[in-house]
DOLUMDO-107359 format. One record per residue: residue number from 1; residue in one letter; x, y, z of N, C-alpha, C in turn. Coordinates in Angstrom, 2 decimals, always signed. Example, Ala and Ser with C-alpha at 12.3 -4.5 7.8 and 13.67 -1.06 7.14 Angstrom:
residues 2
n_res_npx_npy_npz_capx_capy_capz_cpx_cpy_cpz
1_a_+13.19_-5.69_+7.80_+12.30_-4.50_+7.80_+13.20_-3.30_+7.80
2_s_+12.85_-2.25_+7.08_+13.67_-1.06_+7.14_+12.90_+0.03_+7.87
end
This chain:
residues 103
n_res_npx_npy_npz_capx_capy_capz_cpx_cpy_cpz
1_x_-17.70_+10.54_+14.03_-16.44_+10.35_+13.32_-16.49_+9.02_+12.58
2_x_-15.68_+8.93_+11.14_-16.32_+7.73_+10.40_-14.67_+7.20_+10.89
3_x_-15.46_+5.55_+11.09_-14.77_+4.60_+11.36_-13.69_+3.97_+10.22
4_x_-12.48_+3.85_+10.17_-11.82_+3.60_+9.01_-11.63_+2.37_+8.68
5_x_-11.53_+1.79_+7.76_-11.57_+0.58_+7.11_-10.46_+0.52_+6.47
6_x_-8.98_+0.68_+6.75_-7.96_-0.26_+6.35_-7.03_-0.20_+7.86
7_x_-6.18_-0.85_+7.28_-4.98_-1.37_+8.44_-4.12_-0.10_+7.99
8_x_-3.56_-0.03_+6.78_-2.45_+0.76_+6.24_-2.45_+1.48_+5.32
9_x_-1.86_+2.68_+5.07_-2.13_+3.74_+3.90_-0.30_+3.44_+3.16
10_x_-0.41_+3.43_+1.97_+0.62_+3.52_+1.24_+0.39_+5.01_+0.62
11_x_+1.58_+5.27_+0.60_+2.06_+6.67_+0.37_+2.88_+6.82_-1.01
12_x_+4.25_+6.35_-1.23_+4.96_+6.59_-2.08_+5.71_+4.99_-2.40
13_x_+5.85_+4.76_-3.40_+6.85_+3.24_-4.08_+8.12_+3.72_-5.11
14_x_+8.94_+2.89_-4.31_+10.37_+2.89_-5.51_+10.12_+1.45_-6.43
15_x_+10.32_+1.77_-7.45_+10.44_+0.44_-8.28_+11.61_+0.09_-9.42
16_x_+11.56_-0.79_-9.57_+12.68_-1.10_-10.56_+12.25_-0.82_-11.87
17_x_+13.00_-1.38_-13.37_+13.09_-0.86_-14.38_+11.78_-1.72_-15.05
18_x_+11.03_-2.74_-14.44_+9.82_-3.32_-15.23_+8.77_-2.48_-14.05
19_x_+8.86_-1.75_-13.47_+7.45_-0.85_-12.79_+7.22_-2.16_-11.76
20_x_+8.42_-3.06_-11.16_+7.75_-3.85_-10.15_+7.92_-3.00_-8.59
21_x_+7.34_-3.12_-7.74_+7.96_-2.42_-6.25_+9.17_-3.11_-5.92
22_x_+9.88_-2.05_-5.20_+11.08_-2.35_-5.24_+10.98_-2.36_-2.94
23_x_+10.40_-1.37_-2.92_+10.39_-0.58_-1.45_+8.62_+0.47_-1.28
24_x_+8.11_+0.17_-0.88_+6.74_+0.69_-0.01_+7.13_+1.83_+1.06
25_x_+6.81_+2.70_+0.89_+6.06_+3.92_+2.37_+5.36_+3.82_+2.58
26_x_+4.92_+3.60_+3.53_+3.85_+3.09_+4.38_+3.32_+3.67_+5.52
27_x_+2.15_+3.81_+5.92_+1.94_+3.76_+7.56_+1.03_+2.87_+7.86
28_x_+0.97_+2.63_+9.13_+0.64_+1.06_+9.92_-0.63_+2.12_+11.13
29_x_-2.09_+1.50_+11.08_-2.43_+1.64_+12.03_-2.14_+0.45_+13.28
30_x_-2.01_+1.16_+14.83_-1.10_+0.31_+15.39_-2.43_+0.91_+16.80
31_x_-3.38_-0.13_+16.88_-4.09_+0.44_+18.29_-5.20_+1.71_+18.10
32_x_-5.06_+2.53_+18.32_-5.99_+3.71_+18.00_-4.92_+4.84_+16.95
33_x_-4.01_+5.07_+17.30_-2.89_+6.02_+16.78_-1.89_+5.22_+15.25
34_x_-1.61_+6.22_+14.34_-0.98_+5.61_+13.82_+0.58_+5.79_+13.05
35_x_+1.22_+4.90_+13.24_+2.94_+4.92_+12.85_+2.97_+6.51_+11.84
36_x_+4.67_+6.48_+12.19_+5.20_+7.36_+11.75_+5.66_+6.60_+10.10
37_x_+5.64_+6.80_+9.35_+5.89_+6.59_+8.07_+7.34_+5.80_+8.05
38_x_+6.78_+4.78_+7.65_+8.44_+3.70_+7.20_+8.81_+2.82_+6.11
39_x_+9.63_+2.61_+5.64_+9.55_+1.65_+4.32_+9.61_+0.22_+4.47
40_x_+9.22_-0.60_+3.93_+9.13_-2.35_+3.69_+9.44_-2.20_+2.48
41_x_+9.73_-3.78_+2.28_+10.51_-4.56_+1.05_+9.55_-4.89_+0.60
42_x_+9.10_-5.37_-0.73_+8.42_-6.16_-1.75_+7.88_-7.17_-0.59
43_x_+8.81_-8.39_-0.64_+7.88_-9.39_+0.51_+7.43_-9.12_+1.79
44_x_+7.68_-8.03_+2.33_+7.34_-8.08_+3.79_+5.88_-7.08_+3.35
45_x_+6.13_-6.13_+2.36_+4.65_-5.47_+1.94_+3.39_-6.41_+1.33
46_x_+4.02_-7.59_+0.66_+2.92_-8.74_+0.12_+2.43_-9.53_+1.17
47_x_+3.77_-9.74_+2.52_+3.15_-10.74_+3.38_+2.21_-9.95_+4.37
48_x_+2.76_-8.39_+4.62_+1.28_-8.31_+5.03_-0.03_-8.12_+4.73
49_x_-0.17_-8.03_+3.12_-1.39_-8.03_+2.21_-2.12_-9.66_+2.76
50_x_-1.05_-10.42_+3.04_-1.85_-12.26_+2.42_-1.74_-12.37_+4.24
51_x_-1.62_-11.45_+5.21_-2.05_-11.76_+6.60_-3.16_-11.44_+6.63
52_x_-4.04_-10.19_+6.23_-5.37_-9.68_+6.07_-5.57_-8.26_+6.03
53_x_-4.06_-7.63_+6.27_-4.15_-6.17_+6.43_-4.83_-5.44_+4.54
54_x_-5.43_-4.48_+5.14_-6.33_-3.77_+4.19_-5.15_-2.36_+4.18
55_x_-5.11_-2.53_+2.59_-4.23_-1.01_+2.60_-4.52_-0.34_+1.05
56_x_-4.39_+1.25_+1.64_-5.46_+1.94_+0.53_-4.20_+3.45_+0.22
57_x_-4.26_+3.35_-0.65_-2.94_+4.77_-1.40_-3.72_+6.32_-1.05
58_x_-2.75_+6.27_-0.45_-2.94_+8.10_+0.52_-1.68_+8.56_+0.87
59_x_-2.17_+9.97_+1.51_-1.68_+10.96_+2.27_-1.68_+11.13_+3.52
60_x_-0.97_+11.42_+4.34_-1.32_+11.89_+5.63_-1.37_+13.72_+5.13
61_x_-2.68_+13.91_+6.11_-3.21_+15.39_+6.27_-2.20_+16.39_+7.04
62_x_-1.65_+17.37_+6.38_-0.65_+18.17_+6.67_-0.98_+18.34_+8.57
63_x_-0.64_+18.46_+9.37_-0.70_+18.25_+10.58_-2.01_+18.19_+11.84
64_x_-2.27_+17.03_+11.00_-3.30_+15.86_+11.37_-3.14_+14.35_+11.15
65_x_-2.21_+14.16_+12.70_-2.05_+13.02_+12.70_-2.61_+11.83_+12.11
66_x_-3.41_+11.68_+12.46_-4.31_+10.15_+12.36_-5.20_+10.59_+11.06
67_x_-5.20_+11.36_+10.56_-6.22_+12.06_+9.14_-5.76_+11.49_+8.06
68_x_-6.39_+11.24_+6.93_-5.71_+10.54_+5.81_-6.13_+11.44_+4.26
69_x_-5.73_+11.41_+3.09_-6.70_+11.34_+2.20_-6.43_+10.33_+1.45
70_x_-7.37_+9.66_+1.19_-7.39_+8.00_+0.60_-7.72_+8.01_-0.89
71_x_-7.82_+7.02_-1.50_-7.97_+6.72_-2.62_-8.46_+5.39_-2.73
72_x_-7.69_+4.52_-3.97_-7.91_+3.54_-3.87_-7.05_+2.51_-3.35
73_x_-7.80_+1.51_-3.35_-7.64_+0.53_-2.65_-6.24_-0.27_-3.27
74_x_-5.52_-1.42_-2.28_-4.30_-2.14_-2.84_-5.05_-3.36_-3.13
75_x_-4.58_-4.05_-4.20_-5.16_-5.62_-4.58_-3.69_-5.91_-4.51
76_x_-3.71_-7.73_-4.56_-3.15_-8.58_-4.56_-3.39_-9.60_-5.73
77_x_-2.84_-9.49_-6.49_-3.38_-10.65_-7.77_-2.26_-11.51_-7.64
78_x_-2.63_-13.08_-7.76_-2.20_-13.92_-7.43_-1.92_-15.01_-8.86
79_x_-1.04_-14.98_-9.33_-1.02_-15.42_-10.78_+0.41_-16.61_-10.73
80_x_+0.63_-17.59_-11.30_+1.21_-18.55_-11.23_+2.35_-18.95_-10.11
81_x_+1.77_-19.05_-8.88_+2.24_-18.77_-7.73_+3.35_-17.23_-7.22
82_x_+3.04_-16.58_-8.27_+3.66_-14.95_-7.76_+2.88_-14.16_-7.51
83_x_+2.90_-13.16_-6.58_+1.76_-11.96_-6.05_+2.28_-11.06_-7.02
84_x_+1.64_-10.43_-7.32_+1.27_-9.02_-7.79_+0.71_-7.94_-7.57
85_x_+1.11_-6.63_-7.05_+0.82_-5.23_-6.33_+0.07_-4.68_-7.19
86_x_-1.21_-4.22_-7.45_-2.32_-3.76_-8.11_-2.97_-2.60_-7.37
87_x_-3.56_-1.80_-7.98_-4.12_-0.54_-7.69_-6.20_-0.92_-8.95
88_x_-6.24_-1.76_-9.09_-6.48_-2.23_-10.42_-7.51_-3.36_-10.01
89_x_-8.57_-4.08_-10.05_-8.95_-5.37_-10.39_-8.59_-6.72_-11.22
90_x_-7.54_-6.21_-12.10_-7.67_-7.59_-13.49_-6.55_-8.52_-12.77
91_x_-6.26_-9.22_-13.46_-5.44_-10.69_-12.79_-4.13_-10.72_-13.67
92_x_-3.78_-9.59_-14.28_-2.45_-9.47_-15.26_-1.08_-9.92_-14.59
93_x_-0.36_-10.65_-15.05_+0.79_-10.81_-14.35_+2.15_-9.66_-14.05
94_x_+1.48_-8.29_-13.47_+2.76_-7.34_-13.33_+2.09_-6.72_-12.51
95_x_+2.86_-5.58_-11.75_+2.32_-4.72_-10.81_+1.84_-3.46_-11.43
96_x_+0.72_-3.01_-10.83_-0.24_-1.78_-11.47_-0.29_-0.94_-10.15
97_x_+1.00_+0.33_-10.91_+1.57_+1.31_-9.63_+1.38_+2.38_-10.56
98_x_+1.10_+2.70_-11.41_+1.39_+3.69_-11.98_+0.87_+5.28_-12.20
99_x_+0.24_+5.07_-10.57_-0.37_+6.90_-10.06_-0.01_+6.79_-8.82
100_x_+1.04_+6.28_-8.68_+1.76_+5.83_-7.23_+2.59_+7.26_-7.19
101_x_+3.33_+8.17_-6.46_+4.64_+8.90_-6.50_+5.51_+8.18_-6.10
102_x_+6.63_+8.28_-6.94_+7.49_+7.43_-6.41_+8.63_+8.50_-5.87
103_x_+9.78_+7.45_-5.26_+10.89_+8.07_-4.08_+11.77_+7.53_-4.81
end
């Protein structure tokens, strides 16, 4: 069984009228098992990016718990002391959500 390499899968984002996150769905691996799907705020989703958690845009597998289907990865771009939510590599000052589903 392949060993997984993030902390958290993002699922779905609400955002406001410039495409910034407004609210994150999320799940949290927590031990071996992982959370039931919950939402965070803008800062509490950045502060756990800049703690070390690794989080990658997915699905949970129709009834298969702990199963994912993943994608890519979340960046953090860090641009005149503001974070920025990226799906993306470049260092642009806005968030890059835009194959996100949103709620």
């Amino acid at each position: 069984m392949k060993k997984n390499k993030f902390d958290g899968v993002l699922e779905a984002v609400r955002v406001d009228q410039n495409d910034q996150l407004l609210l994150a769905k999320i799940y949290e691996k927590r031990g071996v098992v992982w959370s039931d799907h919950f939402l965070v705020n803008r800062e509490d989703f950045i502060q756990r990016i800049k703690n070390g958690n690794v989080f990658v845009v997915g699905t949970r597998q129709y009834k298969l718990g702990s199963s994912f289907e993943t994608s890519d990865s979340v960046q953090l771009s860090l641009n005149n002391e503001q974070a920025y939510i990226r799906l993306d590599q470049e260092n642009s000052p806005s968030d890059n959500l835009k194959n996100l589903p949103r709620f």
